[in-house]
C-alpha positions as CSV (number, residue, x, y, z in Angstrom):
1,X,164.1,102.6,21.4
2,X,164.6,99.9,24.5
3,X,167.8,100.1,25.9
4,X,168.5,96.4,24.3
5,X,167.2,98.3,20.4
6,X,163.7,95.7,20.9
7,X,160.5,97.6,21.9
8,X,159.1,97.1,24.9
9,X,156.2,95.5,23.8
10,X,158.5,93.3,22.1
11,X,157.0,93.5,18.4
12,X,158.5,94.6,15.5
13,X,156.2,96.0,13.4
14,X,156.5,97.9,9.7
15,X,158.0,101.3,9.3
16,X,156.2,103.0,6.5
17,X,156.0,106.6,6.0
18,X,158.2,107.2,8.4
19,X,155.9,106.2,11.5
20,X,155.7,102.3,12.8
21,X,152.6,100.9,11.9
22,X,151.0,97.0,12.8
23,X,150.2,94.9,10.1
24,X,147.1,94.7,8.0
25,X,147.1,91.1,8.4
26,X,147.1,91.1,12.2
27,X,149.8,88.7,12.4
28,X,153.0,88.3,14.1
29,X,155.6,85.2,14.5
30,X,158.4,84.4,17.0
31,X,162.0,85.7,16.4
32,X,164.3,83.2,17.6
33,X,167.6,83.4,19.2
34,X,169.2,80.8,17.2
35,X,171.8,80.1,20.3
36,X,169.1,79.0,22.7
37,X,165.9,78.2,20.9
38,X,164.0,81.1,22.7
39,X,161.9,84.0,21.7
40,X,163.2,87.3,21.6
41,X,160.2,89.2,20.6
42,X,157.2,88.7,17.7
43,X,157.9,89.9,14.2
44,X,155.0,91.3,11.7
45,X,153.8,88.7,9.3
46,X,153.3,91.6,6.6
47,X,151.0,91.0,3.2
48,X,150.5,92.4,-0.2
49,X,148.1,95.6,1.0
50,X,151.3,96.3,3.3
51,X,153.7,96.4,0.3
52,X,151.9,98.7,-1.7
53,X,151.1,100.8,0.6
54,X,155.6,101.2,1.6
55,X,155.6,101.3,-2.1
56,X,153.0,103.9,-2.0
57,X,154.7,106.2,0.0
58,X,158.2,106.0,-1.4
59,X,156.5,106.7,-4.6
60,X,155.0,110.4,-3.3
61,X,158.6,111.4,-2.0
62,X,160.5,110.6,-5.2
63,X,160.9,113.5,-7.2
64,X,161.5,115.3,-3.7
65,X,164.7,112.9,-2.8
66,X,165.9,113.1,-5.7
67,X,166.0,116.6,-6.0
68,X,167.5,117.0,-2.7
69,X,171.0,118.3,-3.7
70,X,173.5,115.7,-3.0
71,X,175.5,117.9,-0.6
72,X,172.4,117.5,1.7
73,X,172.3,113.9,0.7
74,X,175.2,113.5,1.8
75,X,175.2,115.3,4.9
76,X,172.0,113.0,5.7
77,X,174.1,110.0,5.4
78,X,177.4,111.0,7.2
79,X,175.0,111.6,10.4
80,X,173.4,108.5,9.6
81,X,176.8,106.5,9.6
82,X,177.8,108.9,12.7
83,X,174.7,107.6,14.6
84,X,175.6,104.0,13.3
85,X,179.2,104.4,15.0
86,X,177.5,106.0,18.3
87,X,175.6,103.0,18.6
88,X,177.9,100.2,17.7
89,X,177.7,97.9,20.8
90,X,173.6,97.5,20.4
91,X,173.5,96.8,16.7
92,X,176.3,94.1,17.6
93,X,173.9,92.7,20.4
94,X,171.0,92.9,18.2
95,X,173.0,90.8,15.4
96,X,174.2,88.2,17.7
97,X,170.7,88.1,19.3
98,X,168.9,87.3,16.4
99,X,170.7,85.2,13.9
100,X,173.5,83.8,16.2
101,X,176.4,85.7,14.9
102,X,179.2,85.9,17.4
103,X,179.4,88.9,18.9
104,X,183.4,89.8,17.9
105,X,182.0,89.2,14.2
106,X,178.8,90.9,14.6
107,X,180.6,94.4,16.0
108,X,182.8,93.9,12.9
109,X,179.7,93.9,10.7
110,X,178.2,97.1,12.9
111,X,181.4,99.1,11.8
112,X,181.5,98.1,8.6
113,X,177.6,99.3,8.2
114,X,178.1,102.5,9.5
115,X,181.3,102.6,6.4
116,X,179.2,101.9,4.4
117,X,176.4,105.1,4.4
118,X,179.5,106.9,4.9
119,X,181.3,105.4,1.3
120,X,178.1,106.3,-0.2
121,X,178.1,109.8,1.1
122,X,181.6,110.2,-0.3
123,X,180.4,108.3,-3.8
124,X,177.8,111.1,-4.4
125,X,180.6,113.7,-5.3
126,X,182.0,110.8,-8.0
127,X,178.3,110.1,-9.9
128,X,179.2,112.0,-12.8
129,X,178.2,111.9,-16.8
130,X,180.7,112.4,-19.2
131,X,181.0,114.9,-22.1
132,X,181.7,113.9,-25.9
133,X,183.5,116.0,-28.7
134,X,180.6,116.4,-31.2
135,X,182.4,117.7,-34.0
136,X,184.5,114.0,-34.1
137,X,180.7,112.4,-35.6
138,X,179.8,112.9,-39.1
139,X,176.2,112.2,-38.7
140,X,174.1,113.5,-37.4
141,X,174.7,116.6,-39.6
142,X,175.6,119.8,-37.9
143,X,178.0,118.3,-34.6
144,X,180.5,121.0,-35.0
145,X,178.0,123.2,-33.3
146,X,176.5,121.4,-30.6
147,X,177.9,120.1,-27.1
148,X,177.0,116.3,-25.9
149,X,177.3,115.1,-22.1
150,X,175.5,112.5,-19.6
151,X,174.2,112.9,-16.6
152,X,172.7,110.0,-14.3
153,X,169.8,110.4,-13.0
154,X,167.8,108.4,-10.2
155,X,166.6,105.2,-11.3
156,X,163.4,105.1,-9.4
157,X,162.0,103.3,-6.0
158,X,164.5,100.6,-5.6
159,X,163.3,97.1,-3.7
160,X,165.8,96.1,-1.1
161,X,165.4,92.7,0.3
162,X,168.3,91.4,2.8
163,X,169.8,88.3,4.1
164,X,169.8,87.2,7.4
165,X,173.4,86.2,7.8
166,X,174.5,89.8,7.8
167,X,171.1,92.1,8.3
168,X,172.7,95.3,8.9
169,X,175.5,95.2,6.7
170,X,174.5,93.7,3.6
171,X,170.8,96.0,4.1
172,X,172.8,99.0,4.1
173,X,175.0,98.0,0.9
174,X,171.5,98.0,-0.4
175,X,169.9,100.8,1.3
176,X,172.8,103.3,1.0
177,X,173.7,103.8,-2.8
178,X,169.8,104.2,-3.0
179,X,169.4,106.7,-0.9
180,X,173.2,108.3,-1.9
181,X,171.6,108.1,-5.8
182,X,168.2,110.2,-5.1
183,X,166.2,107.2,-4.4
184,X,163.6,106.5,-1.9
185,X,163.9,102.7,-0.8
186,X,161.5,99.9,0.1
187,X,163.1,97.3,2.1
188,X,162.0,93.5,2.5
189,X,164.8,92.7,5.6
190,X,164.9,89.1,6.5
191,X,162.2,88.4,8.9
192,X,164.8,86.5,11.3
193,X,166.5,89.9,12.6
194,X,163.7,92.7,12.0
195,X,164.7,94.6,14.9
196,X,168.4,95.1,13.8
197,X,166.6,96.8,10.4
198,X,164.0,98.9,12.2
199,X,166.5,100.1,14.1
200,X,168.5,101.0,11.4
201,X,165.7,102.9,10.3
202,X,164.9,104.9,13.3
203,X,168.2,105.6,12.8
204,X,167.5,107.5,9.2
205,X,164.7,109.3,10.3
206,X,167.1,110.6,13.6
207,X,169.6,111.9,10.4
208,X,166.7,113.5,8.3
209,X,165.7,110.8,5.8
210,X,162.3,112.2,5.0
211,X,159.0,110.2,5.8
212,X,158.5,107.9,3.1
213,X,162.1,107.8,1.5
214,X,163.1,104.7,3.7
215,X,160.1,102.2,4.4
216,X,160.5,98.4,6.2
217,X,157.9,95.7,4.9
218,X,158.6,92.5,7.0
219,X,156.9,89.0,5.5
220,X,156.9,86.2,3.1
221,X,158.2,86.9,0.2
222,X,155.2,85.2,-1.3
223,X,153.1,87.8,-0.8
224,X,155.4,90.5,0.4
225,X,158.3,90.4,-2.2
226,X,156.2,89.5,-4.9
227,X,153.7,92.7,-4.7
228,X,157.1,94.9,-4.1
229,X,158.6,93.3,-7.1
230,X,155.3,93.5,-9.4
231,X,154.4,97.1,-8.0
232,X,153.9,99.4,-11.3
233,X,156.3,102.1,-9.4
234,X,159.5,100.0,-8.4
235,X,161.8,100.1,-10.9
236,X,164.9,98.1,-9.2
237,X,164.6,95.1,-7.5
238,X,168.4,94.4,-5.4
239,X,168.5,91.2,-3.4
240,X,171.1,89.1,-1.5
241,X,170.0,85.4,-0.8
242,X,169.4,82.3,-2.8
243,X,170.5,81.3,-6.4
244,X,166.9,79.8,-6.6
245,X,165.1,82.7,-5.0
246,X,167.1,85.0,-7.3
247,X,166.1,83.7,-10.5
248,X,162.3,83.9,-9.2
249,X,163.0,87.8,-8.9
250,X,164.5,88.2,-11.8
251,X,161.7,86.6,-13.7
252,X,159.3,88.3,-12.4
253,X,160.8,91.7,-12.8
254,X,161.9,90.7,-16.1
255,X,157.7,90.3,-17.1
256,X,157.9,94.3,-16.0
257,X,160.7,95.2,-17.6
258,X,162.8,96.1,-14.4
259,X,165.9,96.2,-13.8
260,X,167.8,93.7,-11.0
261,X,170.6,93.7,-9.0
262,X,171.2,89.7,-8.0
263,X,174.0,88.8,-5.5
264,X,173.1,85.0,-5.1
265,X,174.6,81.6,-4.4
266,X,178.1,80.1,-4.3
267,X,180.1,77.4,-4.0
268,X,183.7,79.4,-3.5
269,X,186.7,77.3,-4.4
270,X,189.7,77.4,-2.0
271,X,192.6,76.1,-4.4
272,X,196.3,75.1,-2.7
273,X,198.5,74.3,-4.6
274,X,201.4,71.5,-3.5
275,X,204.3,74.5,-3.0
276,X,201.6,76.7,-0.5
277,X,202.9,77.7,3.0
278,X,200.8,75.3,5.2
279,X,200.7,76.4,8.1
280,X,199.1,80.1,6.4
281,X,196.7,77.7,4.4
282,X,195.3,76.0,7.3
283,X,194.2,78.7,8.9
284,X,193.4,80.5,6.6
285,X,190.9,77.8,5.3
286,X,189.6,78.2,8.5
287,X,188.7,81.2,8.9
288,X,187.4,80.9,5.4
289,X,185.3,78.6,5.7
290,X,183.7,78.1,9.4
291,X,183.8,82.3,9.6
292,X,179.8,82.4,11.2
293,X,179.3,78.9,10.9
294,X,180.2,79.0,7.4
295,X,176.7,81.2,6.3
296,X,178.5,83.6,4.1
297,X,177.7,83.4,0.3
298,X,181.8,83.6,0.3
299,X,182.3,81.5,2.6
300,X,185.2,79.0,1.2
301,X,182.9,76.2,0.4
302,X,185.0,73.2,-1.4
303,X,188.5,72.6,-0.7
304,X,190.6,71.7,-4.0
305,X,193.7,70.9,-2.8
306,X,197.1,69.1,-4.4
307,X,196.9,65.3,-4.1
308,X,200.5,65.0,-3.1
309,X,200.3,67.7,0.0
310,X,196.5,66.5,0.5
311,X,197.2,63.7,3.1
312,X,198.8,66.9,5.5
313,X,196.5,69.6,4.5
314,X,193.6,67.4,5.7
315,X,194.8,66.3,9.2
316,X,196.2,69.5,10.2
317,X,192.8,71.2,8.8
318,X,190.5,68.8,10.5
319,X,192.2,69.1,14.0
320,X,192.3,72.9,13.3
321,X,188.5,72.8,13.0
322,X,188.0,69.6,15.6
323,X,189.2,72.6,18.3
324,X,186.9,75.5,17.2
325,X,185.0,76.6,20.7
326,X,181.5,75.8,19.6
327,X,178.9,78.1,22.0
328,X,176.7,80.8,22.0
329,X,176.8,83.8,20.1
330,X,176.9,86.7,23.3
331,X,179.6,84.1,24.5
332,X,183.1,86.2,24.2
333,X,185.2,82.7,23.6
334,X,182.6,81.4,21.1
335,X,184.0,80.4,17.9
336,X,182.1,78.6,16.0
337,X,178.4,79.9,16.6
338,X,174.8,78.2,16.1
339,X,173.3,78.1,12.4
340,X,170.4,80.4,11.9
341,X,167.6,77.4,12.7
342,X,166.6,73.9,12.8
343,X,166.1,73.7,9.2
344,X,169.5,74.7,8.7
345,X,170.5,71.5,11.1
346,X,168.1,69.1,8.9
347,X,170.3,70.5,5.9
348,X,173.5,69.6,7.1
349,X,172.1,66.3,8.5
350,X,171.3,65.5,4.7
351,X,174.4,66.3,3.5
352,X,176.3,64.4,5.5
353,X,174.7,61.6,4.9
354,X,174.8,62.1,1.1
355,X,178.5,62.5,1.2
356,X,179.1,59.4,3.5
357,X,177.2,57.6,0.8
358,X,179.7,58.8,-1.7
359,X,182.3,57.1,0.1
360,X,183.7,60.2,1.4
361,X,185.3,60.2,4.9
362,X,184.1,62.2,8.4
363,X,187.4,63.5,9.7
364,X,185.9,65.6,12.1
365,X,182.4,66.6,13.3
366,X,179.0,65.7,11.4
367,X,176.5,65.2,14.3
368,X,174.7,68.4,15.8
369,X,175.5,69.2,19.1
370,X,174.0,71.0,22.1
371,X,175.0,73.2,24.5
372,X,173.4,74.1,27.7
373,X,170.1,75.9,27.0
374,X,169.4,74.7,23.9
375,X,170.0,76.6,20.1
376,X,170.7,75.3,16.7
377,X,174.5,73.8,16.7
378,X,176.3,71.3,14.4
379,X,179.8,70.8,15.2
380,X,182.6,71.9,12.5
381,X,182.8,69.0,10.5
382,X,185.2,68.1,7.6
383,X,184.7,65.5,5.0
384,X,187.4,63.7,3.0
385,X,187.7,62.1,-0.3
386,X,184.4,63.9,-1.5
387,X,183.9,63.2,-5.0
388,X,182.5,65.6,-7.2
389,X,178.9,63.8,-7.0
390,X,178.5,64.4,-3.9
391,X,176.1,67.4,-3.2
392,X,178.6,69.1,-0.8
393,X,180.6,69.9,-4.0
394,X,177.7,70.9,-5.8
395,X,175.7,72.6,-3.5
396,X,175.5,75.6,-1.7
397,X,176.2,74.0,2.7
398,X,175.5,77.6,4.2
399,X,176.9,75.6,7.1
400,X,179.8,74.3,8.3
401,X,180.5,71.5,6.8
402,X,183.5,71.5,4.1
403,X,184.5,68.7,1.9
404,X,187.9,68.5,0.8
405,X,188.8,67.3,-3.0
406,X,191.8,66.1,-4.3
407,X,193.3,66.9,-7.2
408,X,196.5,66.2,-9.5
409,X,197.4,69.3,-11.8
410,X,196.7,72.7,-12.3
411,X,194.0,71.7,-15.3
412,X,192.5,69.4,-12.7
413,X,191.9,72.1,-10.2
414,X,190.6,74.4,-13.0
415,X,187.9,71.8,-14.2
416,X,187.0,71.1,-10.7
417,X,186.7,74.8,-9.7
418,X,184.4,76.2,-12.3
419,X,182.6,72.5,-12.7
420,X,179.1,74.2,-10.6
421,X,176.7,76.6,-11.5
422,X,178.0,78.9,-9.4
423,X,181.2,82.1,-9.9
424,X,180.9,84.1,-6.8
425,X,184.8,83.6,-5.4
426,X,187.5,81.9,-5.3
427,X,191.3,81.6,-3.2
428,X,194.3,79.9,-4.7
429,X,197.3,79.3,-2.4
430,X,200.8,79.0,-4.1
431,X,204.3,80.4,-3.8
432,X,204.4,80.4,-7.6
433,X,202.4,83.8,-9.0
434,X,202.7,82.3,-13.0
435,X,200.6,79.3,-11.4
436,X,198.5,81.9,-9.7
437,X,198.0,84.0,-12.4
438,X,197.5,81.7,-14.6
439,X,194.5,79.9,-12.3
440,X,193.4,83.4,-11.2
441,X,192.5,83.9,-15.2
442,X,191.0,80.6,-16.1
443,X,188.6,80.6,-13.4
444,X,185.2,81.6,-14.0
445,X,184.1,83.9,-10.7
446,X,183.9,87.9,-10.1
447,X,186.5,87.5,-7.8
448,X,189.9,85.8,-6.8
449,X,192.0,86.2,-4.1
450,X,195.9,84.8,-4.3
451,X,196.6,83.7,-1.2
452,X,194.1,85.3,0.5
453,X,190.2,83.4,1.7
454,X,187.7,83.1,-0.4
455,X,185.5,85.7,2.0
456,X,187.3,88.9,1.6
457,X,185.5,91.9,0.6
458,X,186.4,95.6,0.3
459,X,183.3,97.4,1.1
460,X,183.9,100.0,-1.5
461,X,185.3,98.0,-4.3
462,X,182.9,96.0,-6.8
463,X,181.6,92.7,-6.1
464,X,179.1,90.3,-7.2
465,X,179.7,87.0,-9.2
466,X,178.9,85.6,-12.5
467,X,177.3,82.6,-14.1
468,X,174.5,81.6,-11.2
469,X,175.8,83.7,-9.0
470,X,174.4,87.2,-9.8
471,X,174.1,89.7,-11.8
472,X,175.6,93.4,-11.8
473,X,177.7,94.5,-8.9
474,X,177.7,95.9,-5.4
475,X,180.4,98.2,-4.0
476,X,178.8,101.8,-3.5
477,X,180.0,103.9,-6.7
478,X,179.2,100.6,-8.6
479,X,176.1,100.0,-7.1
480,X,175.1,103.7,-7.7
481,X,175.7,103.0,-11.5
482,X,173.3,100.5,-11.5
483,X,170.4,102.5,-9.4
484,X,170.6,105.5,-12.2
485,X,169.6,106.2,-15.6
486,X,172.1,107.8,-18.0
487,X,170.8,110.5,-20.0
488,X,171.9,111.7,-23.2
489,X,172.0,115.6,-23.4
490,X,172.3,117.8,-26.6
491,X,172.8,121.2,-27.4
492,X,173.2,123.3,-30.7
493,X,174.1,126.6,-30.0
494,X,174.2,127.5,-34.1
């Protein structure tokens, strides 16, 4: 590996049976730095032949990872998360490099993935069946001389396919209960960042992940995902992106009877009440919801906030985010970084518009902007008065723009906050825990956070959403759960 974790011929290729091999397609695209516009290397456009083949050779290694005892697993996996540690500062680089994260948040996300294998490792000792008291069934006849107990048992090849707005972490909460539950792993990683994931593989191999257990497949998921996804020998599909995308995957799999693992889409309320500290709400809203450009699928999306404390909340919040350092992502100071490309820009173009068109107001931002050297930058902008028409309260920004919506009582906010699709997370502010409580249980998400963001997560703890936004639930035990089968076992020792 360079020195800078990109080849030095600059192409990231496919890592299938443990060796890096071109693809049978021949192609290759740019991979752009988002903050200047500029190529950082080629990535390979992968097909269909490619897929089958990764899925190929995860297939001839099953039975032997998952017969590897876990203390071995384990041990695999603590090295990996060591080696993950050791090389913290280019896996940051890497991130920031290739989908403009900046760099404070992207060593944050490098730490956290090297937690993560190392969760994982510790979750192998807690995988455990349970035993049943036969004798306390009447039928079948017989039970008071037989024992009962489950044991969980590898589910099969599992499908990862990432997100580019955090490649290494969010691959690994894929990647690692896979490998920590006995099974080999085909990952799809976003094609925007394909060096942070092949470097994450290298990484397995260095700790003794076994040729074949952990493959890379980079390409559309047109041909790519869909041949991983249909292949007669991948049982679990697990995939981080779109609502839309989501429910394509889980239809397909559905046709093959397999199972899915869906963290999609969002549109997190951030509640505050009228008796909320303001000066904690303000930045915390913030952080919430311009935390990498606002690209997180908990990023707090749509502002619900008390009509009588609405008029302060929205100055102090708009000159709050008026004075976020906007730059590039390797920049130290930088803030506010660039969105991951210029279709991303068009998006928030379009949604400004909209929402002027719904009367709302522009209190800050709502215009791209450029710094030196080019890149994909829209300033923090924050809309007022935003009815619930508007598509920034329905939709999904991935950017950062944030509409703020007024509301009069605690029913109000209740309607408004579970009035989408969506039911990823959600923040309420208030001094008053029976109001908190009380909003925490009416609304419809898989998590809420009492005066806390919207984009917390506890890496070990379960998380998904309901409604649109996923199905089952990441967290390493509970993603473990999902990646095995439970078996039934009897014995009647009469």
């Amino acid at each position: 590996m360079a020195d800078d974790g990109i080849p030095a011929d600059r192409r990231a290729d496919l890592w299938v049976g443990g060796v890096s091999r071109p693809p049978s397609t021949g192609e290759y695209r740019p991979v752009l730095d988002p903050s200047t516009g500029s190529a950082l290397g080629d990535v390979a456009v992968g097909g269909s032949d490619d897929a089958r083949a990764a899925v190929d050779s995860a297939e001839s290694v099953r039975e032997l990872w998952g017969e590897t005892p876990g203390h071995r697993r384990a041990a695999i996996l603590y090295d990996l998360a060591t080696r993950l540690r050791n090389d913290r500062e280019t896996m940051a680089q890497l991130i920031a490099r290739e989908v403009g994260k900046p760099i404070g948040d992207a060593r944050v996300e490098a730490d956290r993935a090297g937690w993560v294998f190392e969760f994982a490792a510790d979750a192998i000792r807690h995988l455990t069946g349970e035993t049943f008291p036969a004798d306390a069934y009447a039928h079948p006849a017989g039970n008071e001389k037989r024992f009962l107990w489950t044991v969980r048992e590898p589910v099969g090849v599992v499908v990862a396919i990432g997100p580019f707005n955090f490649p290494l972490n969010l691959l690994s909460h894929k990647v690692a209960p896979a490998l920590a539950a006995g099974n080999p792993v085909v990952a799809k990683p976003t094609s925007a960042a394909p060096f942070t994931a092949l470097r994450l593989a290298q990484h397995a191999a260095a700790a003794g992940v076994p040729p074949g257990v952990f493959n890379v497949v980079l390409g559309p998921g047109g041909d790519v995902g869909n041949a991983l996804v249909e292949h007669p020998s991948t049982r679990l599909v697990t995939f981080t992106g779109s609502t839309e995308v989501g429910k394509g995957i889980a239809e397909r799999a559905g046709r093959h009877m397999k199972r899915v693992l869906l963290e999609l889409g969002g549109a997190d309320p951030f509640v505050v009440l009228e008796d909320a500290p303001m000066d904690a709400v303000v930045t915390a809203a913030v952080r919430g919801a311009f935390g990498y450009s606002g690209q997180v699928c908990t990023a707090s999306k749509r502002l619900l906030v008390q009509a009588s404390v609405a008029d302060r909340f929205a100055t102090e919040f708009a000159a709050a985010a008026g004075g976020l350092k906007v730059g590039p992502a390797l920049d130290e100071t930088t803030q506010l970084g660039p969105v991951i490309d210029a279709a991303a820009l068009d998006r928030m173009d379009r949604l400004v518009e909209d929402a002027r068109g719904h009367s709302a107001t522009v209190l800050t931002g709502g215009a791209r902007v450029g710094p030196d050297g080019g890149g994909f930058y829209f300033s923090p902008t924050v809309l007022d008065h935003v009815p619930e028409s508007a598509r920034v309260a329905q939709d999904e920004p991935f950017g950062p723009v944030v509409p703020i919506l007024r509301f009069e009582t605690d029913e109000d906010a209740i309607r408004i906050a579970n009035s989408t699709p969506y039911g990823l997370q959600a923040a309420v502010y208030t001094n008053d825990l029976r109001r908190a409580f009380h909003l925490a249980k009416r609304i419809r998400a898989g998590g809420v956070h009492l005066n806390d963001p919207t984009n917390l997560r506890w890496d070990a703890l379960p998380f998904g959403g309901v409604k649109e936004s996923g199905i089952g639930r990441e967290g390493l035990r509970y993603a473990m759960e999902e990646m095995t089968d439970v078996k039934l076992i009897s014995v009647n020792f009469a």
